[in-house]
C-alpha positions, 0 to 999 in steps of 0.5 A: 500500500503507498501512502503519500506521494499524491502528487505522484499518484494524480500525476501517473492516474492521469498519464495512464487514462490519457495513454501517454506513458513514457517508455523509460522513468527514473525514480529518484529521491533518499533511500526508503522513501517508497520509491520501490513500492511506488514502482511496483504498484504503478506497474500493477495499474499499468498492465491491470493485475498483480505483477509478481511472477508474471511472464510480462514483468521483470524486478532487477537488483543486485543480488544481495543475499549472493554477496552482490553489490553490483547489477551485472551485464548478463541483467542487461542481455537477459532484460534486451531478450525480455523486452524484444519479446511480444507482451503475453498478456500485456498490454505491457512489458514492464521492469523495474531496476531496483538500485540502478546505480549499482550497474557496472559499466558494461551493464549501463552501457547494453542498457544504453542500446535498450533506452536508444531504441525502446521496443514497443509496449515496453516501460522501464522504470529505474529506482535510484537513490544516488541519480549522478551515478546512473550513467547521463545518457541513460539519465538523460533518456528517461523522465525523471520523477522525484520522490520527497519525504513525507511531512510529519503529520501524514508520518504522525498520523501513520504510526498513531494507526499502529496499536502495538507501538508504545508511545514512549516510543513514536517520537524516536521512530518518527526523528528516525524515519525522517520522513521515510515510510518504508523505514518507519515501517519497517521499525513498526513491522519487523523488530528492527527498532532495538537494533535501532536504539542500540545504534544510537546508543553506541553513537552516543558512547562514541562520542565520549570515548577514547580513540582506541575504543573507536577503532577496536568499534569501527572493526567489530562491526567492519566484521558483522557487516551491518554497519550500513544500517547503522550509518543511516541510523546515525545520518537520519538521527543526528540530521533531526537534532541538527540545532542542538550542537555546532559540531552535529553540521560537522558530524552530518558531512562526514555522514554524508562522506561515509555513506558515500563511500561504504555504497560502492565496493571498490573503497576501503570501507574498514579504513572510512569507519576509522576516519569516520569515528577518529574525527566525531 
């Protein structure tokens, strides 16, 4: 269910009635905002039905449960084989490539030839969290469409809805969340709010701990993997108490910085966790 984005919403409503919709889409905006789910349910009022496990539907990512990072060339041959093939039921071929900014270059450059020359009755839509690392002529053939947090009210008003959160604990979900639904839902759904506690937790004990405890804390969790949530957690939590300190502007840039970086594979994630934790 997609809650928010009405604006987008009317907009796609109106495009469909009209039939005039465009053969590439790019869905940009901050990570969990429900971009994904957006896509997904714009396919299924496309085409008329649910879209899952449907011969006429394709959802591309990287292959995270493998140890992959990346969207690879062999997606790209196989979406080029999907989409020169007649809809089966129609009256679209649809994908979505969840994370577009994860294609390698040789699997941007095989999409190129797909958005160059778009086969009838295909629609792609790509998913993107960080716009300027999608490769500009494929940016540049698509329609972009911007996806913004949603205000507090309508976050306010979602959690209230909720019968099992407690309220002493609303008011750290909706800090969190920052706006996000899909990351207050799944604060709500899927017990990861201790996890988030204990993340901001630690941040706290890291700020008024020594430089040995934060490098031995930057390899633990170098070791666990999770420290990508967990920078997420501190970005959003430490942007929504931005006022109560001068150094917190400092400690959102290096965020920032540090986001940045443990996104893509080929940088020393450890050592950005060291120079991170060294300079808080």
């Amino acid at each position: 269910m997609i809650i928010g984005h009405d604006k987008q919403k009317e907009y796609f409503q109106n495009v469909i009635k009209n039939n005039a919709l465009s053969h590439a889409y790019l869905f940009t905006g901050v990570d969990m905002i429900g971009k994904r789910t957006f896509a997904l349910e714009l396919a299924r009022m496309i085409n008329g039905r649910e879209m899952i496990d449907d011969p006429d539907f394709r959802l591309i990512a990287p292959k995270v449960s493998d140890g992959e990072s990346k969207i690879h060339i062999e997606d790209s041959r196989l979406l080029k084989s999907f989409f020169y093939l007649k809809p089966y039921s129609g009256p679209y071929k649809i994908c979505i490539i969840d994370g577009a900014h994860s294609l390698t270059a040789e699997a941007a450059n095989a999409l190129l030839k797909i958005v160059e020359e778009p086969p009838l009755f295909s629609i792609l839509i790509l998913v993107t969290s960080m716009p300027g690392l999608v490769l500009p002529t494929i940016s540049s053939r698509c329609e972009e469409v911007r996806f913004l947090p949603a205000d507090n009210q309508l976050i306010e008003k979602h959690i209230s809805e909720n019968k099992k959160v407690k309220k002493e604990d609303r008011d750290f979900m909706i800090k969190l969340a920052g706006g996000r639904m899909g990351l207050l839902n799944n604060l709500m759904e899927d017990g990861s709010l201790a996890s988030a506690k204990k993340s901001i937790d630690d941040l706290r004990k890291l700020l008024s701990s020594g430089i040995f405890e934060r490098i031995d804390f930057a390899k633990k969790i170098h070791e666990k993997g999770d420290y990508q949530p967990r920078i997420d957690y501190w970005l959003t939590w430490v942007s929504a108490h931005l006022r109560q300190s001068p150094k917190n502007e400092k400690i959102v840039k290096n965020l920032i910085l540090l986001s940045s970086i443990v996104s893509q594979p080929q940088y020393n994630h450890r050592l950005a966790l060291e120079n991170f934790l060294l300079n808080l």
